[in-house]
C-alpha positions as CSV (number, residue, x, y, z in Angstrom):
1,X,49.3,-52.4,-0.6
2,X,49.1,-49.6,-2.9
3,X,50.4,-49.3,-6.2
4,X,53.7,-47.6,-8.3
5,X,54.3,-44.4,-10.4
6,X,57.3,-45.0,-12.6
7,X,58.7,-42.0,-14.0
8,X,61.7,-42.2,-16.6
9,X,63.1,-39.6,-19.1
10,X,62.9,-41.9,-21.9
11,X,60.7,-44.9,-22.8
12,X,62.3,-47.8,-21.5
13,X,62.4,-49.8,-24.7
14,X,64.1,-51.2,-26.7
15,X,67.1,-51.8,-23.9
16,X,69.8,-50.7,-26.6
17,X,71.7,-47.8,-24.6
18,X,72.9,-46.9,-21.1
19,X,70.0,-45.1,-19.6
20,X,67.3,-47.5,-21.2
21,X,69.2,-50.5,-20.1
22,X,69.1,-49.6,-16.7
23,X,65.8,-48.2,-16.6
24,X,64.1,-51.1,-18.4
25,X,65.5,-53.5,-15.9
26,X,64.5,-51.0,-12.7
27,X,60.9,-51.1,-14.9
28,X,60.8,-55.0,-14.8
29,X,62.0,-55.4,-10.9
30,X,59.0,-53.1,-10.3
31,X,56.4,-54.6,-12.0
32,X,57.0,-57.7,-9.8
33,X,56.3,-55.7,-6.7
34,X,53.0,-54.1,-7.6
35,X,50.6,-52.6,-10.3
36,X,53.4,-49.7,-12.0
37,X,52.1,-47.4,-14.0
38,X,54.4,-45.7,-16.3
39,X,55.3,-42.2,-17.6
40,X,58.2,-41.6,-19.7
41,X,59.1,-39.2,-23.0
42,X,59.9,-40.8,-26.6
43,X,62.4,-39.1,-28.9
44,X,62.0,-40.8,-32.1
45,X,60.6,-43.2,-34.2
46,X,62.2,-46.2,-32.3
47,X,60.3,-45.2,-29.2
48,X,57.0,-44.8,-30.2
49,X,57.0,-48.1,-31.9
50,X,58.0,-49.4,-28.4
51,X,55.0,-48.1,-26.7
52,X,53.3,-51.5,-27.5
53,X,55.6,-53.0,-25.1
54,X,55.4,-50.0,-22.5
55,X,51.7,-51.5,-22.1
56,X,52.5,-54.8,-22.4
57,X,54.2,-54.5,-18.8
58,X,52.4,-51.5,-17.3
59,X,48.7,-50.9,-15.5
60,X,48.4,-47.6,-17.3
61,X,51.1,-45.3,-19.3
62,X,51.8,-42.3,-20.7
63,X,54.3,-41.7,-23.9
64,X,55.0,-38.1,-24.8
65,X,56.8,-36.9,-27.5
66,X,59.9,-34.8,-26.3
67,X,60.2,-32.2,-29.4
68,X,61.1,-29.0,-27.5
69,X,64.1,-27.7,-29.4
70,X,67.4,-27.0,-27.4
71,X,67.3,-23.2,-27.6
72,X,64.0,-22.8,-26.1
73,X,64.6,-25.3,-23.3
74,X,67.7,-22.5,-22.9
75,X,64.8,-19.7,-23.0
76,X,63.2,-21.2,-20.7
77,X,65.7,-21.8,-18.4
78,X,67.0,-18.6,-18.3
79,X,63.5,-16.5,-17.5
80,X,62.9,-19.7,-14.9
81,X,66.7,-19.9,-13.1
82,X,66.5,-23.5,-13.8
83,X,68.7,-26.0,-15.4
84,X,68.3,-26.4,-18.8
85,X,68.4,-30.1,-17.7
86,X,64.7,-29.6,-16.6
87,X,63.6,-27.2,-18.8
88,X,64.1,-29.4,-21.6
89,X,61.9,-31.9,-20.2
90,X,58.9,-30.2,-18.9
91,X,55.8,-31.0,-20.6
92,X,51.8,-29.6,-19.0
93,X,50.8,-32.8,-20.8
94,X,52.8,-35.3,-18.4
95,X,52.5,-33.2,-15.6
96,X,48.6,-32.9,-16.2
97,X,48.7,-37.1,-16.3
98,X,50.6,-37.5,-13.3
99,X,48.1,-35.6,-11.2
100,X,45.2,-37.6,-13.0
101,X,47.2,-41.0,-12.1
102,X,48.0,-39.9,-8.5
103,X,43.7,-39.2,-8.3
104,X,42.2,-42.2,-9.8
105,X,44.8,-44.7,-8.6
106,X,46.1,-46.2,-5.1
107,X,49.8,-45.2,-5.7
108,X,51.8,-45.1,-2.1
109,X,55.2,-45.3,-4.2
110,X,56.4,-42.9,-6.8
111,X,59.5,-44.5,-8.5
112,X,62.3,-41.5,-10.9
113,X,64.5,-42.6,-12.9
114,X,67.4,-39.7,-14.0
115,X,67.2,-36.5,-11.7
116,X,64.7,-34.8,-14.9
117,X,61.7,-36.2,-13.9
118,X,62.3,-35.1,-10.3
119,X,60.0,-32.2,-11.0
120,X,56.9,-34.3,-11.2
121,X,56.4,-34.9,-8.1
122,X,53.7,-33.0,-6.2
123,X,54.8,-31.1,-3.4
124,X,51.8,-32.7,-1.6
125,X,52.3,-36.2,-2.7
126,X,52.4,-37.9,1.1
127,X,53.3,-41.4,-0.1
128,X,57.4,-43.1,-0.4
129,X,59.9,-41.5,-3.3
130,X,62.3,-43.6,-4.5
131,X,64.7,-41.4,-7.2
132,X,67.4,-43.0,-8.9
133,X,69.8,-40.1,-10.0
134,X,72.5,-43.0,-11.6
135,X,75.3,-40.5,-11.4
136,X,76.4,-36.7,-10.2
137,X,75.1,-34.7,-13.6
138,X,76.1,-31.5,-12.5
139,X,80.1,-32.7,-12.0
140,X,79.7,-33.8,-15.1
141,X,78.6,-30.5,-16.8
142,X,81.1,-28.9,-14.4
143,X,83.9,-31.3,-16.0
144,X,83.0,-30.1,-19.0
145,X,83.3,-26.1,-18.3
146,X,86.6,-27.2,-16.4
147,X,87.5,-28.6,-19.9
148,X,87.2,-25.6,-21.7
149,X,84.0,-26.3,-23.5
150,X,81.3,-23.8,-23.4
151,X,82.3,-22.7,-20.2
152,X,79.5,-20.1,-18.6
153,X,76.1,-22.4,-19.7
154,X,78.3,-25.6,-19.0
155,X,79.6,-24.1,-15.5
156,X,75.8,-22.4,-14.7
157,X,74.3,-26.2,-15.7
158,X,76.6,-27.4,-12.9
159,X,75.6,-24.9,-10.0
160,X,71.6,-25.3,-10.9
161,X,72.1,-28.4,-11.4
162,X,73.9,-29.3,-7.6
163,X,71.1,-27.7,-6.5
164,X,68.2,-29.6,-7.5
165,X,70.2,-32.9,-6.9
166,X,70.2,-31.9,-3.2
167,X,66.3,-31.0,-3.4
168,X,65.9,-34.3,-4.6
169,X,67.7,-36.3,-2.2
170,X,66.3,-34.2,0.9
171,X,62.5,-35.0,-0.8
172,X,63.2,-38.5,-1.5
173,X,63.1,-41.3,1.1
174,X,65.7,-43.1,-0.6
175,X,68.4,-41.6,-3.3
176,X,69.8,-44.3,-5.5
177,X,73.5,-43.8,-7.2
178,X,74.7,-46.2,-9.4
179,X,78.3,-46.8,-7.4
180,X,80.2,-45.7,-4.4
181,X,82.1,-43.7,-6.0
182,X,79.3,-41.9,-7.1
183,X,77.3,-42.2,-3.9
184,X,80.8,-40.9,-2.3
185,X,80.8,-38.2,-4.8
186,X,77.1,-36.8,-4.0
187,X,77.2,-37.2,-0.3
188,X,80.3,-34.5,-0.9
189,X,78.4,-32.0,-2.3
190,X,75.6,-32.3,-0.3
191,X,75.0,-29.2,2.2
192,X,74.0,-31.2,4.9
193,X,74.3,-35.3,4.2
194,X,72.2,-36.7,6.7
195,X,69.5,-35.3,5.4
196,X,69.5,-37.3,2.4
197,X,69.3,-41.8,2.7
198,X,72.0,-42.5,-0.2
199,X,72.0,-46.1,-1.6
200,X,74.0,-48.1,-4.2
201,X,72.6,-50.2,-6.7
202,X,75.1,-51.0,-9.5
203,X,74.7,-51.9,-13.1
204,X,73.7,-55.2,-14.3
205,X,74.3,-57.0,-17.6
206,X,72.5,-60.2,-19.2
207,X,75.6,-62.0,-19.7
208,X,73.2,-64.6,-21.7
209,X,72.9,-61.8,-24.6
210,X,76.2,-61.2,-24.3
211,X,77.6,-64.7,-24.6
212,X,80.2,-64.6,-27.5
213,X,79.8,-68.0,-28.6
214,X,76.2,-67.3,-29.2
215,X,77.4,-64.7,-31.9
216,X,78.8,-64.6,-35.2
217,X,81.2,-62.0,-35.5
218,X,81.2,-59.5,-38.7
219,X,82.1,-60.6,-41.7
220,X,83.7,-57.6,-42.7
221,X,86.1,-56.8,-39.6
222,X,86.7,-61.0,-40.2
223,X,87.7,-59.7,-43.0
224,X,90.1,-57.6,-42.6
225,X,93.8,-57.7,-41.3
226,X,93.4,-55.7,-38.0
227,X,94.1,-55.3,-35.4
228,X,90.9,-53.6,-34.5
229,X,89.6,-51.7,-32.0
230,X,86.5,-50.9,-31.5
231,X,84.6,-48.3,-29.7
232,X,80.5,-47.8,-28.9
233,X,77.8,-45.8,-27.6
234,X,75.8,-42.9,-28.4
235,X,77.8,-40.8,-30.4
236,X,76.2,-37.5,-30.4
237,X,76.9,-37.5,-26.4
238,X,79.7,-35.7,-25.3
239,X,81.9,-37.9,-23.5
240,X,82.0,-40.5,-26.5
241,X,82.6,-38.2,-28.9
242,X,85.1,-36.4,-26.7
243,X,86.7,-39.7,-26.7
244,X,86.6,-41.1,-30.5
245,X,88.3,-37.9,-31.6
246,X,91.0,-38.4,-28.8
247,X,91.7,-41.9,-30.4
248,X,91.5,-40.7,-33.8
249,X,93.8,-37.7,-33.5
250,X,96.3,-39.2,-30.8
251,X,96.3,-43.0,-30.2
252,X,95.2,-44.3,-34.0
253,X,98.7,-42.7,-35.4
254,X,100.6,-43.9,-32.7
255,X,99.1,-47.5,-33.4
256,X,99.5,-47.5,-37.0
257,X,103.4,-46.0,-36.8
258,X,103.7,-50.1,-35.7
259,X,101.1,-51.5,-37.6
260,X,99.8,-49.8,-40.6
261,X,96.9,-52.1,-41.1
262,X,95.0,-51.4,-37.3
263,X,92.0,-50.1,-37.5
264,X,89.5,-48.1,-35.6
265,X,85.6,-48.6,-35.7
266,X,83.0,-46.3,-34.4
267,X,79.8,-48.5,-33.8
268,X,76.9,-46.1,-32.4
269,X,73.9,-44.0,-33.5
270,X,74.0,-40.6,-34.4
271,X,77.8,-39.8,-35.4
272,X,78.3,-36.4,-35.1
273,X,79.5,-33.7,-37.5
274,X,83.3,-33.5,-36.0
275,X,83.1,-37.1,-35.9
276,X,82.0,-37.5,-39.8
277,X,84.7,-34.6,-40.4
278,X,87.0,-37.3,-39.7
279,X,85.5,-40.0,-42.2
280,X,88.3,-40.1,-44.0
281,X,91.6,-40.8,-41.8
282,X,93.4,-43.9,-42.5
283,X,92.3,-46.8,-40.5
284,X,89.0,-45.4,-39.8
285,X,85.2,-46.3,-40.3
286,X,82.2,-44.6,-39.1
287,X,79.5,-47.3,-39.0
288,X,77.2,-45.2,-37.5
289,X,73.9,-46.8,-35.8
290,X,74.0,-50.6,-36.4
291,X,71.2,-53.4,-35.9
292,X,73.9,-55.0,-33.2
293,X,77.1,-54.2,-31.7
294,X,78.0,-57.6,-30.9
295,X,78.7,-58.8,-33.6
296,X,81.5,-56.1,-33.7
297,X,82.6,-56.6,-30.5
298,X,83.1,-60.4,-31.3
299,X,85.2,-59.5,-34.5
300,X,87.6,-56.5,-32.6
301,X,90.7,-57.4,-30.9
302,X,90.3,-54.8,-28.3
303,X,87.3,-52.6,-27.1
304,X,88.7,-49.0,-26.4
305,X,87.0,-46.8,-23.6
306,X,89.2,-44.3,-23.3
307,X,86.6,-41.5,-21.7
308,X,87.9,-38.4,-20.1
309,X,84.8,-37.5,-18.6
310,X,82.9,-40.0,-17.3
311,X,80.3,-40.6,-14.4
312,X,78.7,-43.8,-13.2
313,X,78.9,-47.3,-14.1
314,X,79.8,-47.9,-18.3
315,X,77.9,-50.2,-20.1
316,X,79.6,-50.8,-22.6
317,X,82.7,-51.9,-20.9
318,X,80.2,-54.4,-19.0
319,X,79.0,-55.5,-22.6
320,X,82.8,-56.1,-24.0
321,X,83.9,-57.8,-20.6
322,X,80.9,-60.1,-20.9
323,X,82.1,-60.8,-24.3
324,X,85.6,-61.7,-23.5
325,X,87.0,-58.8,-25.3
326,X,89.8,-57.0,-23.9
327,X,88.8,-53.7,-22.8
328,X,91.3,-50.7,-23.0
329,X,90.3,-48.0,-21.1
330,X,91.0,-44.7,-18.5
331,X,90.7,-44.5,-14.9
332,X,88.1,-42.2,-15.2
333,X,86.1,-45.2,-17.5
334,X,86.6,-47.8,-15.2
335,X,85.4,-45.6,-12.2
336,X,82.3,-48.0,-10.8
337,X,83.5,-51.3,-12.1
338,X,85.5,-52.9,-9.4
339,X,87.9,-55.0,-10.9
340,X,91.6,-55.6,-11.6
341,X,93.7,-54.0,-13.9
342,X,96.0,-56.4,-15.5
343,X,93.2,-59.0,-14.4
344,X,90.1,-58.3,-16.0
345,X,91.2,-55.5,-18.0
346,X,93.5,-52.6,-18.9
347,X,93.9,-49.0,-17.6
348,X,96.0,-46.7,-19.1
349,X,96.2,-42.7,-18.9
350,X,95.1,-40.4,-21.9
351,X,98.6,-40.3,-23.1
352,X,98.3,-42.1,-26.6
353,X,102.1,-43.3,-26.0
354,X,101.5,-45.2,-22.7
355,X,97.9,-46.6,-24.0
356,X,100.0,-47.7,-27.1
357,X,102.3,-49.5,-24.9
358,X,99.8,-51.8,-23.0
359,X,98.2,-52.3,-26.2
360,X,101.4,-53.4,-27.7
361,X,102.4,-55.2,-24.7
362,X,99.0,-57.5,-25.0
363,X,99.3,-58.0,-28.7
364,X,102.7,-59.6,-28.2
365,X,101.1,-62.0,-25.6
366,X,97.8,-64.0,-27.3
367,X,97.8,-66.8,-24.6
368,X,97.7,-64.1,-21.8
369,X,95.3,-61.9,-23.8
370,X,92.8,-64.9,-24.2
371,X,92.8,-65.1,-20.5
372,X,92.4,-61.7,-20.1
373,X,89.1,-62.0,-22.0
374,X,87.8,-65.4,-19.9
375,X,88.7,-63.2,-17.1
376,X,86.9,-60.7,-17.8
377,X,83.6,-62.4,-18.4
378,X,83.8,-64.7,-15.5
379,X,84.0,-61.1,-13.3
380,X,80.8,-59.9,-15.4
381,X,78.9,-63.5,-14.2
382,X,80.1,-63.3,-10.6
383,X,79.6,-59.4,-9.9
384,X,77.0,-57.9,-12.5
385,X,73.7,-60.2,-13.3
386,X,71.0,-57.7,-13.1
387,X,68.9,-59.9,-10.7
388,X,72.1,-59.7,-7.5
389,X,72.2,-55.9,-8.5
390,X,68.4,-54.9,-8.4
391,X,68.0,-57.2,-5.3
392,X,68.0,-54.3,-3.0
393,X,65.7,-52.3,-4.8
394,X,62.9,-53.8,-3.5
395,X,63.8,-53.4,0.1
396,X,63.9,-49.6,-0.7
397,X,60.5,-49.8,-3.0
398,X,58.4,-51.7,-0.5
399,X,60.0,-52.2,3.1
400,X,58.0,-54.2,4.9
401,X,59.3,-56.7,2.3
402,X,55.5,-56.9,0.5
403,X,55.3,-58.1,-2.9
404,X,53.0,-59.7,-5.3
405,X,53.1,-62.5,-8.1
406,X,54.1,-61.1,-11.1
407,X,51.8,-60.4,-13.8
């Protein structure tokens, strides 16, 4: 039995956003099938200090820095053709260490995580390819020139972008997306689907680290009158911040008309400027990045997820389910996440109005918001622990069903 080459965009620790989160648990599923060794880019301080527990799990591994600035990953892409998806994460150092890795080491398996490190793999490589893509990247970037914003490099993203996802899926043996929807979504864009073996694995959450009576809830929010609502996640991408300024300039007015004391807290690293423009609107706080969102989470009334552009499974409705919180959020946020409005949670459109209405609606209700919450968890516990979700991943890794003790 040969060995695994694990290939992720960003190092895979500490588990503290989307991408990480997932790939940190498809990391530790692997490692329990054979020797993995591990290539991945860090982006700041907080991943290089991880790289200590990179080899605490992995055979071998590779960290490189990622410091190629924006505009010349643009350069690039446009004397290449190529997205500036890929461009921006090409490195001669990685790709020299993969060729090393796939010569000195029995590796039969080589294991992507995020359609960027697709270009890695050696054209002669003869052994299995396993790629999970999580979600459709170029509708995404094609959402946003639909949108309005930046519309020729957003719409040329897209097309490059559709491209190299099908190259992917017709090289791989198995292409992972992280729902049906999404699966549904790529196997429509695809040229010719049967070509390409499409799988599901959904996300996970450790609804242990997520248990709200295992967490004290801020003292500050405690604090304070509320109602608050709470939104989090990386704010410097897109789609979050696409979505904070929605609630700050539509649904936080509309809240307040009724009660003047609700407030609205951004938890999540790397605010951006538009967002900080914003810093001081009634009923707002920027808290920025934050040792732990839970304990927000524990002290808010609602968590908000109000994204209008969003692809795959959300992790941080996951997080705020598992916590009993109930989660207010779009169709397009709940996309991936198979439960019950009304049940579990609450969908509204992007018109601040009818999201004000549900909102209101639940507030006048505490007995049937409570439940909402215990709902809500007890869907997390039944149709999200990470072990049920990842099961299949080792049926695509290794089928003949061989595995090994873990280390």
């Amino acid at each position: 039995m040969g060995e695994i080459l694990f290939l992720a965009h960003r190092v895979p620790f500490p588990p503290n956003r989307g991408d990480k989160i997932r790939a940190h648990h498809l990391l530790k599923k692997l490692v329990q099938l054979a020797p993995v060794h591990v290539c991945c880019f860090a982006e700041n301080a907080e991943d290089r200090a991880a790289v200590a527990e990179v080899d605490a799990i992995a055979t071998s591994q590779c960290v490189v820095d990622r410091r190629k600035p924006l505009t010349l990953a643009g350069v690039e892409a446009v004397l290449t053709g190529k997205p500036v998806s890929i461009t921006a994460f090409h490195s001669a150092r990685l790709e020299s260490w993969v060729q090393q890795t796939l010569s000195k080491h029995p590796i039969d398996t080589i294991v992507i995580f995020s359609g960027q490190m697709g270009q890695y793999v050696p054209d002669g490589f003869a052994g299995r390819v396993v790629i999970d893509l999580c979600d459709v990247d170029s509708a995404k970037f094609e959402g946003y020139a639909e949108a309005g914003e930046r519309v020729w490099l957003n719409a040329r993203e897209g097309r490059l972008l559709a491209v190299e996802e099908e190259r992917l899926g017709a090289r791989a043996d198995a292409t992972i997306l992280i729902s049906e929807n999404e699966a549904e979504l790529y196997r429509s864009r695809l040229t010719d689907p049967s070509r390409v073996n499409v799988q599901v694995i959904g996300n996970g959450i450790d609804a242990a680290a997520f248990d709200p009576s295992a967490v004290a809830p801020h003292a500050e929010l405690q604090a304070r009158k509320g109602p608050h609502f709470v939104f989090t996640g990386q704010m410097d991408y897109r789609p979050n911040e696409q979505a904070a300024e929605w609630v700050i300039e539509q649904l936080l007015p509309v809240i307040r008309a009724k009660h003047p004391e609700a407030e609205f807290h951004i938890v999540g690293r790397n605010p951006t400027a538009r967002l900080l423009a914003c810093s001081e609107t009634p009923g707002l706080t920027i808290w920025g990045e934050v040792p732990d969102v839970k304990p927000f989470i524990v002290a808010a009334n609602f968590v908000l997820a109000p994204l209008l552009i969003a692809r795959g499974v959300q992790n941080k409705v996951l997080e705020a389910m598992a916590m009993t919180k109930p989660v207010v959020l779009t169709q397009e946020a709940a996309t991936g996440i198979a439960a019950v409005d009304g049940e579990h949670w609450l969908v509204a459109p992007a018109d601040p109005e009818q999201m004000a209405a549900r909102i209101e609606a639940a507030l006048a209700d505490p007995d049937a918001l409570s439940e909402l919450g215990a709902s809500a968890r007890q869907f997390v516990l039944d149709h999200h622990a990470w072990d049920a979700m990842l099961e299949p991943l080792g049926h695509l890794v290794r089928p003949a069903g061989e595995t090994r003790d873990a280390a």
